[in-house]
TIZASE-187450 format. One record per residue (C-alpha): x, y, z. Coordinates in steps of 0.02 Angstrom, whole numbers, padded with zeros to 5 digits, always signed. Example, Ala and Ser with C-alpha at 12.3 -4.5 7.8 and 13.67 -1.06 7.14 Angstrom:
REM TIZASE-187450
+00615-00225+00390 +00684-00053+00357 
END
This chain:
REM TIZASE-187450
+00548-06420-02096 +00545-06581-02205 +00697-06637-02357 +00584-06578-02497 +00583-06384-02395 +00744-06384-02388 +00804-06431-02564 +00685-06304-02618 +00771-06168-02508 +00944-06252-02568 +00905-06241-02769 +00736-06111-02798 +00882-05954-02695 +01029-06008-02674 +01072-06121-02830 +00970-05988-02951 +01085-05840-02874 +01244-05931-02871 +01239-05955-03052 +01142-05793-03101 +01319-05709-03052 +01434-05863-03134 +01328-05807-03314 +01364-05625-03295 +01553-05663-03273 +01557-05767-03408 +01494-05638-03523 +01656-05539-03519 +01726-05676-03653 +01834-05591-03804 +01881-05671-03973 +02069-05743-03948 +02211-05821-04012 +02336-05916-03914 +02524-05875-03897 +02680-05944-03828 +02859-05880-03802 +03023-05887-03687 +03087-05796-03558 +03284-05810-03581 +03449-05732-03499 +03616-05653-03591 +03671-05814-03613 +03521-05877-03691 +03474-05965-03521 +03281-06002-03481 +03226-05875-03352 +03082-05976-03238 +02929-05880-03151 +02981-05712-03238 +02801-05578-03269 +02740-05575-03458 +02626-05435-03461 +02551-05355-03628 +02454-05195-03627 +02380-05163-03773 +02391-04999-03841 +02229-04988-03911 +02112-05048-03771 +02186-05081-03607 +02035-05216-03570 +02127-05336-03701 +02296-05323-03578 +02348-05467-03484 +02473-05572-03423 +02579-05725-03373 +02705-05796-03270 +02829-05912-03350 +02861-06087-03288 +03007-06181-03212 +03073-06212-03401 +03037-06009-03457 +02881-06057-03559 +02722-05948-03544 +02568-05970-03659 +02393-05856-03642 +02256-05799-03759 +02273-05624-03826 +02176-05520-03949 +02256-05486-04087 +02320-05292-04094 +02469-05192-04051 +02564-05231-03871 +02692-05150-03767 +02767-05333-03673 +02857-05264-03500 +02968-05429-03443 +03012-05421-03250 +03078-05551-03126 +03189-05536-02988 +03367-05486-02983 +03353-05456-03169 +03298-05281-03246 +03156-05237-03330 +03132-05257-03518 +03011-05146-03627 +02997-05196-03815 +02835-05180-03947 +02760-05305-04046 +02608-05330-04162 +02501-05489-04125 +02410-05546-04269 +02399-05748-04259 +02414-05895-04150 +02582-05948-04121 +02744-05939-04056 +02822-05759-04043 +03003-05810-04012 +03134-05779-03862 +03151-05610-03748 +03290-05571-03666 +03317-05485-03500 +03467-05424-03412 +03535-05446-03235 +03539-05300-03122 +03719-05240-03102 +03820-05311-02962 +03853-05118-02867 +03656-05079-02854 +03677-05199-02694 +03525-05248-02678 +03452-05400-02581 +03344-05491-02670 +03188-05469-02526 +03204-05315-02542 +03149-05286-02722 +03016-05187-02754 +02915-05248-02910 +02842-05430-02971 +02774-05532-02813 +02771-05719-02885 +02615-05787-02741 +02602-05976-02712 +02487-06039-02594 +02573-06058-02413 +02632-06226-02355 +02583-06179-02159 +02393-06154-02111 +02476-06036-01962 +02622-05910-01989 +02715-05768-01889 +02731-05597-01936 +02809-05444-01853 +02635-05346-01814 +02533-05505-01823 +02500-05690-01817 +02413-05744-02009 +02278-05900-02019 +02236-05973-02195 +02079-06061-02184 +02107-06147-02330 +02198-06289-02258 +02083-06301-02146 +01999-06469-02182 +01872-06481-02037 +01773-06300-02092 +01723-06344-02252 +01568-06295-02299 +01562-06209-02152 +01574-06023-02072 +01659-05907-01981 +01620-05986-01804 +01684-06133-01852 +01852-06074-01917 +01867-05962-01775 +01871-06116-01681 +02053-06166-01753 +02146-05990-01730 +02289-05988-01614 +02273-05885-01473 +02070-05873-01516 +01921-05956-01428 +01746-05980-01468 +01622-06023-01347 +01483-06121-01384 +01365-05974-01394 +01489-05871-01501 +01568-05780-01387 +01748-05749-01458 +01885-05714-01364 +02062-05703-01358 +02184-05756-01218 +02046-05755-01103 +01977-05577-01143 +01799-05582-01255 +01822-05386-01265 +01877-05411-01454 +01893-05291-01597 +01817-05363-01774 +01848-05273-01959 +01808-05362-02096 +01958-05304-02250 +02039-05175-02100 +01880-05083-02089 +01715-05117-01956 +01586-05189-02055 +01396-05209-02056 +01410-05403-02073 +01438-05414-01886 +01341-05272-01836 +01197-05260-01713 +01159-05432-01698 +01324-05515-01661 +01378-05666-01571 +01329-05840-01652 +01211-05772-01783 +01333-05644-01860 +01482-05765-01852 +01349-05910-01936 +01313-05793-02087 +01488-05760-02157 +01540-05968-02251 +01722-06000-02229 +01735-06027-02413 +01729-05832-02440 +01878-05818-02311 +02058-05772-02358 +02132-05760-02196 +02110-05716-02036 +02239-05591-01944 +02253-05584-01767 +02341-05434-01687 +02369-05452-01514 +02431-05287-01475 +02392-05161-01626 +02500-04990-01650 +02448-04820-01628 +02396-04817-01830 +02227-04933-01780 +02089-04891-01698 +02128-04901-01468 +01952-04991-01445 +01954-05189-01413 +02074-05209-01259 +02099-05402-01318 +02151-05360-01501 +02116-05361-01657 +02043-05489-01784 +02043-05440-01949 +01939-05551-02079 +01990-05530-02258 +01868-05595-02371 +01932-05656-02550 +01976-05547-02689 +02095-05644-02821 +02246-05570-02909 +02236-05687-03046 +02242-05624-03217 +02103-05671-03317 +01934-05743-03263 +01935-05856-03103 +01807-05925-02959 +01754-06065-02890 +01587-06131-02815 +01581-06218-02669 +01423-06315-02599 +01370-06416-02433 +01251-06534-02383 +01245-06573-02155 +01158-06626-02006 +01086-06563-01901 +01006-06494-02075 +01136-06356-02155 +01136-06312-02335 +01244-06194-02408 +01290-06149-02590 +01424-06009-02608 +01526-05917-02774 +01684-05833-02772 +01734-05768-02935 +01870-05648-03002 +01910-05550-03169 +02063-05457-03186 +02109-05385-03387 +02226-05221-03394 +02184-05082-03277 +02027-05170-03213 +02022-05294-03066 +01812-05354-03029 +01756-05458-02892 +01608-05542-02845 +01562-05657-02706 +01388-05734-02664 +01282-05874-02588 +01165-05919-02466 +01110-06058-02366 +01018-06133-02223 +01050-06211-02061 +00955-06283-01911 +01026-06290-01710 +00964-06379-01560 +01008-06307-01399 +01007-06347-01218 +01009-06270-01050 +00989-06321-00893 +01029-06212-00710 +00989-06240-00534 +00992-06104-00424 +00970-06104-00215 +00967-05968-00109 +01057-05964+00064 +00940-05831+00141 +00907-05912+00343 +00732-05946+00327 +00679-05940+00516 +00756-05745+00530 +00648-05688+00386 +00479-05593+00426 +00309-05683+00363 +00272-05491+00268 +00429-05563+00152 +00318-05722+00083 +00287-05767-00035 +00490-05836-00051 +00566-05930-00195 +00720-06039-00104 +00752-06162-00239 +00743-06139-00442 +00763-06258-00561 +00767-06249-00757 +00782-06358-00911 +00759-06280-01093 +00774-06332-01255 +00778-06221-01408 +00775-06239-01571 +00829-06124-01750 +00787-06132-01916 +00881-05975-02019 +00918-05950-02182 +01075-05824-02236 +01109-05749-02410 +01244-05618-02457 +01338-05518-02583 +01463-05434-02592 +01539-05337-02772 +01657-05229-02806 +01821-05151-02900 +01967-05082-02917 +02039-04965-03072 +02215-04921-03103 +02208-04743-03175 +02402-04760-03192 +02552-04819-03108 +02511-04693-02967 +02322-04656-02958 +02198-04799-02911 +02031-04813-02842 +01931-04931-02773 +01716-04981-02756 +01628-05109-02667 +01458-05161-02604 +01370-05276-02483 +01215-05349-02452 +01166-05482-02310 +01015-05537-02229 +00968-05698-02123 +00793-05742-02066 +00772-05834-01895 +00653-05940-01821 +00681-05980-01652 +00542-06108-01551 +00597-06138-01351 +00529-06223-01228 +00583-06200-01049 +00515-06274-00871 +00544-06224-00718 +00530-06322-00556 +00532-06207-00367 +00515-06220-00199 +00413-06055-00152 +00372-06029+00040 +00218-05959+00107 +00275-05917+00283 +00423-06001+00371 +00357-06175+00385 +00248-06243+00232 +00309-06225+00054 +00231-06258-00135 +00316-06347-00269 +00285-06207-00414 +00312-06276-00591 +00314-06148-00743 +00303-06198-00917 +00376-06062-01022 +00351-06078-01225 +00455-05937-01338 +00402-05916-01509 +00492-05803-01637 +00568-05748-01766 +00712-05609-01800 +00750-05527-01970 +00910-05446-02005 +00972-05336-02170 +01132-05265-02165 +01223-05149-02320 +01389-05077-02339 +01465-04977-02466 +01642-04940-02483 +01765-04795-02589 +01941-04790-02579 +02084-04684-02682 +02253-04697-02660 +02386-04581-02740 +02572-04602-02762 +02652-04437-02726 +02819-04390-02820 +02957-04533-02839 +03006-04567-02659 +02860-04678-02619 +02761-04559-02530 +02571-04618-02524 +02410-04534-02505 +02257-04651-02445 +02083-04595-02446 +01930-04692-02406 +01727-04692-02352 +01628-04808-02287 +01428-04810-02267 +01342-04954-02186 +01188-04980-02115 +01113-05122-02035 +00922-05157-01944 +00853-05307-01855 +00680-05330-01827 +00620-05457-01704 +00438-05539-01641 +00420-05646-01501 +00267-05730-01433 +00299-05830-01244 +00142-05916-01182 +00158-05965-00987 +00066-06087-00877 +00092-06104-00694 +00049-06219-00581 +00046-06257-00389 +00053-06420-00307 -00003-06513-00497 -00143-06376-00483 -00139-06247-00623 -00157-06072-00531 -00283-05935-00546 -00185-05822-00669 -00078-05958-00706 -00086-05923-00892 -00019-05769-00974 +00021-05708-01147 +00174-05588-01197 +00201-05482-01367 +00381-05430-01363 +00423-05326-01527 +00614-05262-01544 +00652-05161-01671 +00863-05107-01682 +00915-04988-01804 +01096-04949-01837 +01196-04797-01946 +01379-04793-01988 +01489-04675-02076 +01692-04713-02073 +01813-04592-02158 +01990-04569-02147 +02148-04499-02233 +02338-04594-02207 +02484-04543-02272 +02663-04629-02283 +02842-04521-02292 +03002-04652-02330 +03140-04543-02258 +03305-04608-02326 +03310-04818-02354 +03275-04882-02169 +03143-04749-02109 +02971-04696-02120 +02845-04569-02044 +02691-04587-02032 +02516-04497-02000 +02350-04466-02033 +02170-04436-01946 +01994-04557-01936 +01797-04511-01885 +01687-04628-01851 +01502-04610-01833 +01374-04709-01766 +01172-04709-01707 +01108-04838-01634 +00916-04845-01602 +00856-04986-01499 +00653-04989-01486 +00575-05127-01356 +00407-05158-01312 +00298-05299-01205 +00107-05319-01184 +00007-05456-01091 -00131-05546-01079 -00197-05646-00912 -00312-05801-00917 -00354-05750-01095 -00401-05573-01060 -00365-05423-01145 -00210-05347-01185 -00120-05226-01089 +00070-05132-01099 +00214-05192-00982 +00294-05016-00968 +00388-05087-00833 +00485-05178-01001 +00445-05043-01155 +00568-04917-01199 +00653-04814-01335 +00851-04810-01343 +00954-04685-01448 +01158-04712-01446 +01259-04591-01558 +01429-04587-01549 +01560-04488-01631 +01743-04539-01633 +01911-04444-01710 +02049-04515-01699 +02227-04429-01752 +02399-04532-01742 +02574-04502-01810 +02716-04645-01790 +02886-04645-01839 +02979-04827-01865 +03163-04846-01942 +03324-04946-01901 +03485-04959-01825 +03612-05062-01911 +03548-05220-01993 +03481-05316-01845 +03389-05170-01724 +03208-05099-01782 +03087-04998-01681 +02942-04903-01698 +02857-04752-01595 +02665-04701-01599 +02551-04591-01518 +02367-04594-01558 +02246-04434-01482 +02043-04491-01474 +01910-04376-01439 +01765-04488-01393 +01578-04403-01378 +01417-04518-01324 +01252-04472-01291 +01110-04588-01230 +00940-04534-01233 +00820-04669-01145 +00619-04671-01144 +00536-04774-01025 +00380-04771-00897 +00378-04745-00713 +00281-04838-00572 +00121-04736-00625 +00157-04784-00814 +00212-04620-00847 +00329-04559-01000 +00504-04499-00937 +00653-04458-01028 +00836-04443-00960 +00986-04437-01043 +01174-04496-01019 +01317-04369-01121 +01505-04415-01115 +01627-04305-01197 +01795-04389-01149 +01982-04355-01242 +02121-04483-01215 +02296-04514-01261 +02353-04696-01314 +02553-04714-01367 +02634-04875-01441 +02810-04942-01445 +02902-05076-01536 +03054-05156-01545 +03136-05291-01634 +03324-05358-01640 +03359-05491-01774 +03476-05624-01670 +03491-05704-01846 +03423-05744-02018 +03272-05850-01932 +03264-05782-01756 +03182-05621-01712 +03145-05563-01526 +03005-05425-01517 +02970-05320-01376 +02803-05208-01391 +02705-05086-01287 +02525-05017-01325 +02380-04929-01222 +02193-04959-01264 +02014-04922-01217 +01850-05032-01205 +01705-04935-01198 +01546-05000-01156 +01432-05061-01270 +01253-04979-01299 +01185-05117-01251 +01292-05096-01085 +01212-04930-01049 +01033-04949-01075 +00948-04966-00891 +00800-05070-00941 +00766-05266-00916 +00737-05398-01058 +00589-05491-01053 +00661-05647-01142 +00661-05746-00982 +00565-05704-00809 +00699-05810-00702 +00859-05691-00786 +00860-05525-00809 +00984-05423-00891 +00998-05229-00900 +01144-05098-00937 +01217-04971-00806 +01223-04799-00887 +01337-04740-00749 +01475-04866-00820 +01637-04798-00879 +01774-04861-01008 +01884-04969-00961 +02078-04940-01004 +02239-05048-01009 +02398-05058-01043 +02476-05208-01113 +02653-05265-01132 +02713-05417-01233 +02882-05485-01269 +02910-05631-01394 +03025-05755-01490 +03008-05800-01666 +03098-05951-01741 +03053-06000-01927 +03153-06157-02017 +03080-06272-02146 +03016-06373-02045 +02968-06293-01895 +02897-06116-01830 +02906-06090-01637 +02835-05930-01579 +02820-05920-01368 +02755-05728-01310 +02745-05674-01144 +02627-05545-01100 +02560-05442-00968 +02405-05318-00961 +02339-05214-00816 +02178-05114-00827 +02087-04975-00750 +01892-04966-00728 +01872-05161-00759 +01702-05185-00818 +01601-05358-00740 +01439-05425-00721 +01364-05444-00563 +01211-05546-00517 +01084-05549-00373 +00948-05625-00320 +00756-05513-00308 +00615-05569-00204 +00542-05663-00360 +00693-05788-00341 +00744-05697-00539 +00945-05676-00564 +00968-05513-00599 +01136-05462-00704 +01198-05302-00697 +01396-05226-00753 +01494-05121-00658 +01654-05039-00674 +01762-05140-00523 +01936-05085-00475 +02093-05152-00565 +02129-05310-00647 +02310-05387-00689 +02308-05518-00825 +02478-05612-00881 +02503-05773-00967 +02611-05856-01086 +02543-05893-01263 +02646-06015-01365 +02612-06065-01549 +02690-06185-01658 +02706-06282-01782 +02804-06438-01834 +02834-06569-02044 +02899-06723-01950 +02873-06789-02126 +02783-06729-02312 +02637-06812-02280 +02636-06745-02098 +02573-06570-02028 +02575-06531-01840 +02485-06368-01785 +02498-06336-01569 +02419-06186-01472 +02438-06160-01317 +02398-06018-01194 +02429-06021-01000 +02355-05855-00898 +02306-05791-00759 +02218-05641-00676 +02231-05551-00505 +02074-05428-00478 +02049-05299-00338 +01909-05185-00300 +01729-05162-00239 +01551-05138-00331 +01376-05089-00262 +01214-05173-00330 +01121-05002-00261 +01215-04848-00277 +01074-04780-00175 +01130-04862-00003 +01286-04849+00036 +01252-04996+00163 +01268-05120+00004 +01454-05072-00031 +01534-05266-00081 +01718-05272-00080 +01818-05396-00160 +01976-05479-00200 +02013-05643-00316 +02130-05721-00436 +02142-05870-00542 +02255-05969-00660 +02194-06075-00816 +02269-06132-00984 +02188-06201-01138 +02267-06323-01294 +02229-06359-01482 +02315-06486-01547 +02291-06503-01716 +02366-06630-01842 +02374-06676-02054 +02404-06811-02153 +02425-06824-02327 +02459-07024-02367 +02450-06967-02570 +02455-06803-02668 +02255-06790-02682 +02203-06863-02505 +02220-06774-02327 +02132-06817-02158 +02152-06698-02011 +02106-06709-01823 +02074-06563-01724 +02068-06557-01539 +02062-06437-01390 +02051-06442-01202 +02006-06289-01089 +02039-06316-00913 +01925-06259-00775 +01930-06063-00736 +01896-05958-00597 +01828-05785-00636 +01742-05641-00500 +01585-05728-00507 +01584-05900-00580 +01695-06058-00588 +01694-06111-00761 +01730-06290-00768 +01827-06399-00908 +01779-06422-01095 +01864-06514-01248 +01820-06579-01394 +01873-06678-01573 +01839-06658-01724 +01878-06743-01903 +01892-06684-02078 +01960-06768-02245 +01957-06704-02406 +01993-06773-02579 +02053-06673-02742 +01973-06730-02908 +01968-06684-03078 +02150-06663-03123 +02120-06528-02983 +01982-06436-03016 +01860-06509-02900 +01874-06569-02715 +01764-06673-02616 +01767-06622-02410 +01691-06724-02247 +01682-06649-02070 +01626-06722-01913 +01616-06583-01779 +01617-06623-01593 +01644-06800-01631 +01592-06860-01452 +01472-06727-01410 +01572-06649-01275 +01578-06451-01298 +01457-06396-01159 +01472-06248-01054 +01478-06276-00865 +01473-06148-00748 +01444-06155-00550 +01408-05978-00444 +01438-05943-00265 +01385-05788-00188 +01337-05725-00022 +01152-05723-00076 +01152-05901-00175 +01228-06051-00262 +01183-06064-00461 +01225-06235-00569 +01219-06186-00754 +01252-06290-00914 +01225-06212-01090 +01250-06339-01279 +01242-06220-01430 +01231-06344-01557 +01256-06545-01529 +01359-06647-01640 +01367-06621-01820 +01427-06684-01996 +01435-06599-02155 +01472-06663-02365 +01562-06517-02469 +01586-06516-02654 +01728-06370-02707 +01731-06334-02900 +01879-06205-02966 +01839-06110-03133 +02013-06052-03220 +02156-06034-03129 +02285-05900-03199 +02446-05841-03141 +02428-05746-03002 +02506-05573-03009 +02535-05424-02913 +02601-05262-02969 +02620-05175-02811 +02756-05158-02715 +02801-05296-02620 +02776-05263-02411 +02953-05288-02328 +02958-05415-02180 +03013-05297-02032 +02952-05175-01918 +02909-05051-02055 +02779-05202-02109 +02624-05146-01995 +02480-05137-02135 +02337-05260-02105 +02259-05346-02259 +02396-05350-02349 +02452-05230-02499 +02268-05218-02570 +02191-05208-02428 +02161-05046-02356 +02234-05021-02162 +02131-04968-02021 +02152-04816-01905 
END
């Protein structure tokens, strides 16, 4: 794809729908006038970041607000009309008085009045008025959960979620997209608290690729969730909440990028809040280009001399170099509200749209040593070209109520959730082979491979929330999940230019539908000042059924079918004793499940590659663990020091397991394999030497002990493999800012992974650098961003095998090293406002996304 292609992708979609949704924004605009006043105290004192908000009697769309500043001064645009102006700010009560607005001007003083002395109350613990201001840390500690804000995040600019993934503590992204956290890639991902189609069927790099960073709020990472979420992902949870602005008024910003290799993107997030109406809209689109490597040798240790001449021919030696590259482009919406009925009834809407188109164009050879009876051999050289392209559409919409109850703060939650997501895929390989520089009879062959994945969602659930007295509160409420996934595969041929003709050794139909309900009830208060805990259970009554169509050796249809109807019990426990004002110890308990994946289950090969094959086991069972943690939390101004230990042992660990077949192919299959003991230390930190100087650290040291035995044919009992193994590994990010004037910031970014030992590989050591600086213009409006990513081209994955059958060199590079130019604008910026109550920093505090964010189950 030449420049001129790819401006026209840059301004004919994404530019045109960027701004098609700025215009329709825009059109909201109301004849104003503008207004000023002063906050003030009894004793006529100035009363700094107090709420302003008028609500027009008339027509709640012309309500709005303000905060005041440090000097008690507000000003905003209002239409004239009749307003009821409610005056809150902490430790002072609220004010109610009426006034007609007819002209521009200044409407004078009001006064507020502190709350009385006896009430008693701490000022955290107000409910009311939060006054937000963005966080001076990128990385902070919370009871239930460790918060990153991507925004400080200079290096993923113009970027996506893979790359700001990258920077999480106690997160890791491998160069193919694998995520994974403390050394487990078994990892739960909702996008706002809830599973969403954006990383649905086709996950791993692409999904990651086609969410931009500058539609990301925060990341949350749970490590060990309560009984209230969901007891699937046995690593935790990460929970990405996109952006949805509090702001009164209109606000947005547009954000666009220019990199090599070649990556466009153009993305808008904008926000309009007046009265009981809060809209949001987010949008964009881009494209990017990868280049990736591969290379693997692979020797067998088979003693030639014992093997019969009927065995021949015999592949001893395999070696294979590939290079592949991707052209996609991404575009997605996402829309929605929320409406404020009253001060106790509120619902909320949204809807999403993605799609990305991918061209993929590989080319892989591979060089063997194949024997034709013990003595001679043939050098055998295959030249493997993939051609093809993948579609993807994904939509999601969303409905949520939620109803205060009485005076107490009891709350009733309600939401839906419909998503829906298909992939289609076509892929053309063209093979020649030759033998001894001489290309063979049937050398050349032709495959068709069309994939066709199809998958249905529906999520409902119900919470509700009891306060019992001041320090306690009860909790319950019930979730079902349902999903169908249809997976449809299927492979013709041609020889020497021949005719076509089915591989029903490769075609098959898959249907996965799975039904989940899920009922929990916890119960969290304190003792004293300093003592908090919290008690869960959580009841899930799983049911699967797999229906498979394939062919048998006489190209036969058969049909068989896998049903699981399973009902488990998963409890929680946490504890937490304040030592003082800034240092918390926590002590936490939880038991979870990882099923298998469909894709786990299906017991049919791939076609993608004749050396590896990959199919499912449908005999393979969840696996479950329990995992204990214990951690320290110390928070200054200056410094946040957060060191957890943790320990996890499971039940029915699931691995993959290669061999070797008489083609000289790898063949990977999972099993379920005994026990497994994992325990490590994961410390996170973060330290101002100066202003002008930000240091982030991560580090996480662990360790596994594994114990059990497997069988590659369950129908001899001959091929029984026991086994035993452990290892010990640790990986760093170092990560630090600087800030030498108000507008400017660079930032360096760096990991290490050390080498790792696993049941069937030896992963060996990776690190990496990169660089980021960023510049604000435009008496702030604007900022100008420059990444370098991988700055010395280092972040390959190394792997080396050893098994009783053979010896297997791999190295994998997703993407070499790569630059990118960003260009931020920010529309308005109001006073951010929110009206509901403010969450209370202690064990009670176990909602993810934050107060508008709904919580998962």
């Amino acid at each position: 794809m030449n420049q001129t292609e790819i401006i026209n992708i840059f301004t004919k979609k994404t530019l045109a729908l960027t701004f098609v949704l700025s215009a329709a924004a825009f059109a909201f605009a109301q004849e104003k006038v503008s207004i000023s006043g002063t906050v003030v105290n009894k004793n006529n004192q100035p009363v700094p970041y107090a709420s302003v908000t008028f609500s027009n009697k008339e027509n709640k769309l012309f309500s709005d607000a303000s905060l005041t500043d440090e000097k008690g001064q507000y000003k905003l645009d209002l239409t004239p009309g009749n307003y009821d102006i409610t005056v809150e700010a902490i430790d002072f009560k609220k004010s109610i008085i009426n006034k007609q607005i007819t002209s521009a001007g200044n409407i004078g003083a009001l006064s507020i009045e502190p709350e009385a002395s006896a009430t008693n109350l701490k000022t955290a613990d107000i409910q009311g008025v939060t006054i937000t201001v963005q966080a001076t840390k990128a990385y902070k500690v919370e009871l239930d959960k460790k918060t990153y804000d991507p925004s400080q995040d200079i290096v993923s600019k113009g970027g996506n979620l893979q790359d700001v993934l990258t920077n999480v503590p106690s997160v890791s992204v491998d160069t193919d997209g694998t995520v994974s956290m403390r050394g487990n890639s078994n990892v739960k991902f909702l996008i706002n608290g809830k599973p969403s189609a954006l990383l649905g069927v086709d996950d791993g790099a692409n999904a990651l690729q086609s969410i931009p960073a500058d539609q990301i709020e925060r990341i949350e990472v749970i490590t060990n969730p309560s009984s209230k979420f969901e007891a699937s992902g046995t690593a935790g949870i990460l929970n990405i909440i996109l952006k949805k602005d509090k702001k009164m008024g209109f606000n947005g910003s547009v954000t666009g990028s220019l990199g090599y290799l070649p990556r466009t993107n153009l993305n808008t997030n904008l926000n309009w809040r007046k009265g009981n109406w809060t809209w949001f809209l987010n949008g964009g689109g881009g494209y990017q280009r990868n280049e990736s490597t591969s290379k693997n040798s692979t020797t067998r240790k088979d003693d030639l001399n014992a093997l019969s001449t009927d065995a021949f021919p015999f592949t001893q030696y395999s070696g294979q170099d590939g290079k592949t590259k991707r052209e996609g482009k991404n575009y997605n919406v996402n829309a929605g509200f929320t409406h404020d009925f009253n001060d106790k009834t509120s619902i909320n809407f949204s809807g999403m749209l993605r799609s990305f188109n991918n061209d993929q164009n590989a080319l892989n050879t591979y060089n063997e040593i194949i024997y034709d009876n013990s003595t001679d051999f043939n050098n055998v050289v295959r030249e493997r070209n993939s051609y093809g392209n993948n579609k993807n559409l994904a939509t999601q919409f969303d409905l949520g109520l939620d109803q205060k109850i009485g005076d107490n703060g009891q709350l009733l939650s309600a939401s839906a959730s419909f998503q829906t997501n298909k992939s289609d895929g076509i892929n053309q390989i063209i093979q020649n082979t030759y033998k001894n520089n001489i290309l063979q009879n049937t050398g050349n062959s032709v495959n068709n491979i069309d994939t066709d994945a199809k998958t249905t969602t529906f999520i409902g659930k119900i919470d509700y929330e009891l306060p019992i007295g001041e320090k306690s509160k009860f909790e319950a409420g019930a979730r079902y999940d349902y999903n169908k996934n249809t997976y449809d595969y299927f492979v013709d041929q041609s020889d020497d230019g021949g005719s076509l003709y089915t591989r029903y050794d490769f075609t098959s139909n898959t249907v996965y539908s799975e039904s989940i309900l899920g009922i929990y009830a916890q119960f969290k208060s304190k003792i004293g000042e300093k003592f908090a805990y919290q008690i869960g259970l959580r009841s899930e009554l799983s049911k699967i059924d797999i229906d498979f169509q394939n062919y048998d050796e006489n190209n036969n249809l058969t049909y068989s079918s896998v049903n699981k109807d399973y009902t488990k019990f998963f409890p929680s426990v946490f504890l937490s004793y304040d030592i003082t004002k800034n240092n918390q110890l926590l002590l936490n308990y939880s038991r979870r499940i990882n099923r298998p994946r469909a894709f786990s289950l299906i017991p049919f090969m791939s076609f993608d590659d004749d050396r590896n094959y990959f199919r499912g086991n449908p005999n393979l069972n969840p696996t479950y663990e329990n995992s204990f943690e214990i951690g320290y939390n110390l928070t200054n101004k200056k410094l946040t020091f957060n060191p957890t230990l943790y320990f996890k042992k499971s039940e029915d660990e699931q691995n993959r397991y290669q061999y070797v077949d008489d083609t000289g192919a790898i063949n990977t299959i999972p099993f379920n394999v005994g026990s497994e003991t994992n325990y490590g230390l994961d410390l996170n930190g973060t330290y101002d030497p100066f202003s002008w100087w930000k240091i982030m650290l991560s580090t996480d040291i662990y360790g596994y002990k594994n114990t059990g035995s497997y069988n590659l044919f369950p129908d001899n009992p001959n091929t029984v493999n026991d086994f035993s193994g452990s290892g010990f590994a640790y990986r760093i990010r170092f990560n630090n800012t600087f800030r030498p004037t108000k507008n400017l910031s660079f930032q360096i970014q760096s990991f290490y992974r050390s080498s790792e030992k696993t049941a069937m590989n030896n992963r060996k050591a990776m690190y990496g650098i990169d660089l980021g600086a960023s510049q604000t213009i435009w008496n702030g409006n604007a900022t100008i961003g420059f990444n370098i990513r991988d700055l010395f081209n280092t972040r390959k994955m190394r792997n080396y095998s050893n098994t009783p059958q053979f010896t297997r060199e791999t190295e994998m590079q997703w993407q070499p090293r790569q630059f990118a130019l960003s260009f931020t604008y920010r529309f308005k910026q109001g006073a951010k406002i929110e009206t509901k109550p403010k969450t209370k920093k202690d064990i009670n505090s176990n909602t993810i996304g934050g107060d508008e964010d709904q919580a998962p189950m």
